[in-house]
C-alpha positions in Angstrom: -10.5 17.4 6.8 -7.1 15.5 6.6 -7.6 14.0 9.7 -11.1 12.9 8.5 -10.2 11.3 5.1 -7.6 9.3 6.8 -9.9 8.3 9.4 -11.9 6.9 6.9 -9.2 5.0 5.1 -8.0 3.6 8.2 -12.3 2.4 8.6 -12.2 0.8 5.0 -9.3 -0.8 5.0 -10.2 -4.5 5.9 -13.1 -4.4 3.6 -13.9 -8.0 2.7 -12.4 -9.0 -1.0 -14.6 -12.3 -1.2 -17.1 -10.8 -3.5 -15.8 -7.7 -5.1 -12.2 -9.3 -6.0 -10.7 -6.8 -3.8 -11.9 -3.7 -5.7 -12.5 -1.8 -2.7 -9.1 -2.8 -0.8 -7.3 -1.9 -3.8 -9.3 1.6 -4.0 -7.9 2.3 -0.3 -4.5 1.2 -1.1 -4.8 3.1 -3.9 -6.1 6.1 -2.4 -3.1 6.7 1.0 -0.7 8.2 -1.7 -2.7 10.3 -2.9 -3.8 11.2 0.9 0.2 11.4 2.2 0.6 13.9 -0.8 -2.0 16.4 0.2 -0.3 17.1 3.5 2.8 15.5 3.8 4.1 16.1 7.3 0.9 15.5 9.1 1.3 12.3 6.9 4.2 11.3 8.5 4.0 12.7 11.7 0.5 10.3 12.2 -0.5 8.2 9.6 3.2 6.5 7.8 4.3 4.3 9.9 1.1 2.1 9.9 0.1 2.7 6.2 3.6 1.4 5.1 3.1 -1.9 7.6 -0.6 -1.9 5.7 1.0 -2.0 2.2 3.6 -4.0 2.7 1.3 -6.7 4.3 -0.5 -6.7 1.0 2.7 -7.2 -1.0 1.3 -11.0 -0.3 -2.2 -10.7 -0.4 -3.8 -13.4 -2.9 -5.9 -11.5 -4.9 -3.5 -9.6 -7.9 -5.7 -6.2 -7.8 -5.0 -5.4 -4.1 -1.3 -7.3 -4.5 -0.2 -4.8 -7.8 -2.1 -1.5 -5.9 0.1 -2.5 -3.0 3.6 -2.4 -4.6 2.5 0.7 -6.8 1.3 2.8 -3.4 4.9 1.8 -1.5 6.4 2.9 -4.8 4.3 6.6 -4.9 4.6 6.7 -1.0 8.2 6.6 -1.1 8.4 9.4 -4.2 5.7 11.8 -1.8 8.1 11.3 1.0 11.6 11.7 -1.4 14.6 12.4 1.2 12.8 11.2 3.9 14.7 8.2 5.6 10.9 6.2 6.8 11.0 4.4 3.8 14.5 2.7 4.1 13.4 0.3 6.9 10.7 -1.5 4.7 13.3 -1.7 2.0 13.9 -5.5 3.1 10.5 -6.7 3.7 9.7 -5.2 0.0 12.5 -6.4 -1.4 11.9 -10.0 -0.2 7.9 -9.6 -1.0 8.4 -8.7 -4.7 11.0 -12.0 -4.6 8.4 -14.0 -3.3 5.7 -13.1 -6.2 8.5 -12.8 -8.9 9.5 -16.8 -8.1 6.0 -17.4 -7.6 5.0 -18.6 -11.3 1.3 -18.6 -11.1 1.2 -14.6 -10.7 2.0 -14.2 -14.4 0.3 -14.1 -17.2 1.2 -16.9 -20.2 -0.2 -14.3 -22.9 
């Protein structure tokens, strides 16, 4: 069933954001933690590598929902995987992503 759920991610995953504001995008974002954590090694072993390339590509994305899932999934990727080196070479591409939207002044609110 692992292999199936992720399967199904991997299906959903370009789902337009147009008209639902990127609810869904956000939802499978949301859900490949939750996925890595159920079985952790098979995670890594098959699925890791292009889930991390998925999320950080959406560190960028224009609409906030799917931007803020984004940096929160890298965030409980990297706790499901703790000791695990994978995580270290994103580190950069992260780190220059959450620059990006920290300098970028519209992605705040004025409340």
């Amino acid at each position: 069933r692992f292999k199936e759920v992720c399967e199904q991610l991997l299906k959903l995953k370009e789902t337009d954001t147009k008209a639902d504001k990127g609810l869904v995008k956000a939802t499978v974002i949301t859900a490949f933690p939750l996925v890595a954590d159920f079985h952790v090694q098979a995670f890594l072993r098959s699925y890791f590598r292009f889930t991390m390339e998925y999320l950080v590509e959406n560190l960028l994305c224009k609409e906030d929902l799917v931007r803020t899932s984004a940096f929160k999934a890298i965030g409980d990727t990297a706790i499901i995987c703790k000791g695990k080196s994978q995580v270290l070479p994103y580190i950069p591409k992260i780190l220059k992503s959450a620059k990006t939207v920290i300098s970028n002044k519209k992605t705040f609110c004025v409340e």
